[in-house]
MARMISE-757413 format. One record per residue (C-alpha): residue number from 1; residue in one letter; z, y, x. Coordinates in pm, whole numbers. Last residue first. Layout:
# MARMISE-757413
r num:NUM residu:A up:Z north:Y east:X
...
This chain:
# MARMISE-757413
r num:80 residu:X up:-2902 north:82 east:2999
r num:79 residu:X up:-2515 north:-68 east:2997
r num:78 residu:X up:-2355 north:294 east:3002
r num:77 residu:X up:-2612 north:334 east:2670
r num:76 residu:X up:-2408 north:1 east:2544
r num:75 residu:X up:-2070 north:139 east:2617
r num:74 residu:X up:-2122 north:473 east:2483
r num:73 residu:X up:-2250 north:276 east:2130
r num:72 residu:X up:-1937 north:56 east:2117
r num:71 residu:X up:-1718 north:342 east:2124
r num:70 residu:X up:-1916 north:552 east:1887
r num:69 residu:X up:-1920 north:250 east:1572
r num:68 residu:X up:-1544 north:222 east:1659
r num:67 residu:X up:-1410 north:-109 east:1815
r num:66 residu:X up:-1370 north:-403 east:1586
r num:65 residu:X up:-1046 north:-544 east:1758
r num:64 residu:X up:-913 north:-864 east:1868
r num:63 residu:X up:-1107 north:-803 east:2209
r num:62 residu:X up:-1260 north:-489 east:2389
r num:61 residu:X up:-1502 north:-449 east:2699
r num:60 residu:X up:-1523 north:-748 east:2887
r num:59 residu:X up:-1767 north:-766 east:3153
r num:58 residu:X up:-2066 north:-992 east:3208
r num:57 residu:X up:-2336 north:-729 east:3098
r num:56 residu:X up:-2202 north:-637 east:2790
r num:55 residu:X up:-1883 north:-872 east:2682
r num:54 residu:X up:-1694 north:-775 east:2303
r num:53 residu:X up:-1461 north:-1057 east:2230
r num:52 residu:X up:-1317 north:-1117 east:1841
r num:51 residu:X up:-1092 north:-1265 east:1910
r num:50 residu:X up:-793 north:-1298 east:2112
r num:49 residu:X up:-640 north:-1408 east:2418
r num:48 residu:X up:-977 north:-1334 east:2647
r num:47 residu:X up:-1017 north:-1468 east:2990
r num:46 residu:X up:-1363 north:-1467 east:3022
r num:45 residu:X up:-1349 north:-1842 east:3058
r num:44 residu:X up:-1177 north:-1910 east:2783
r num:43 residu:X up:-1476 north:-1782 east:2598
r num:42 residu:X up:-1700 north:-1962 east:2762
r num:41 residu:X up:-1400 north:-2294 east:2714
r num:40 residu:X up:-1392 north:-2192 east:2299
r num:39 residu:X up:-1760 north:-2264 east:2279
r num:38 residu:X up:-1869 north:-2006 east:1994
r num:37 residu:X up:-2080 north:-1731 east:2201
r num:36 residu:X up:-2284 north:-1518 east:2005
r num:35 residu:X up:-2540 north:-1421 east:2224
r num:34 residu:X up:-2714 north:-1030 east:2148
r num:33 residu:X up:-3012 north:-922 east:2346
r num:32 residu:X up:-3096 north:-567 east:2459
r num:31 residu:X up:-3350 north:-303 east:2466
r num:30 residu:X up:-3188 north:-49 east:2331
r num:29 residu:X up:-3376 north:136 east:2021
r num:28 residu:X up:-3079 north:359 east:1853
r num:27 residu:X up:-3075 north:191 east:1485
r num:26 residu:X up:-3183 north:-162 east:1617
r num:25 residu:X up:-2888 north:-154 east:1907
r num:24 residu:X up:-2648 north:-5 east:1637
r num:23 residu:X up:-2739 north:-253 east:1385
r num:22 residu:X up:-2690 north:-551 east:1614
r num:21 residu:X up:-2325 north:-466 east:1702
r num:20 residu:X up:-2212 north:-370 east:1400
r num:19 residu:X up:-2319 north:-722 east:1250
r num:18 residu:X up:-2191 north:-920 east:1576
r num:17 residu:X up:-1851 north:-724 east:1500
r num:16 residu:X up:-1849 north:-822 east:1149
r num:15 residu:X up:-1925 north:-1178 east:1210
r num:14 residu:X up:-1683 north:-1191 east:1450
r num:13 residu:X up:-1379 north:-1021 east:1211
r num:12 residu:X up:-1487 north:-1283 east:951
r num:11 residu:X up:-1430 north:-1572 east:1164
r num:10 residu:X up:-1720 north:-1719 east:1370
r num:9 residu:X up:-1539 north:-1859 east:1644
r num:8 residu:X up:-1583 north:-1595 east:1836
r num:7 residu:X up:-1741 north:-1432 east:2192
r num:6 residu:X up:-1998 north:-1138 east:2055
r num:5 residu:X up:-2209 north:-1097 east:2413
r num:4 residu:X up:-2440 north:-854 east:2498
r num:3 residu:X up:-2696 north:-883 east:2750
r num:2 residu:X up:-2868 north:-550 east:2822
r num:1 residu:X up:-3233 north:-544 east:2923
């Protein structure tokens, strides 16, 4: 199972990406789960500047962006 991680406050930008992100795992069947992480010291700890904070399986993958629908699916099938 793939751990994905949406680190954010909860601005508009997070919810989006937490959105995106759980449709595309429902539309294309991987078994994952989805955290959204809100302590600022997790997401501190992953060493991010900006939000919001893409993390599958422990390692960053894009922040202060929404990345592409594509982009986000190639990293989650790499995460399988």
């Amino acid at each position: 199972m793939i751990l994905v991680k949406i680190l954010g406050p909860g601005c508009s930008k997070c919810r989006s990406l937490e959105k995106k992100v759980r449709e595309l795992i429902e539309k294309n069947n991987i078994p994952a789960e989805v955290l959204k992480v809100e302590d600022i010291n997790e997401m501190m700890s992953y060493g991010i500047m900006m939000t919001p904070g893409l993390v599958i399986n422990e390692q960053v993958k894009s922040y202060g962006i929404i990345p592409k629908d594509e982009q986000i699916l190639k990293w989650l099938k790499e995460g399988e």
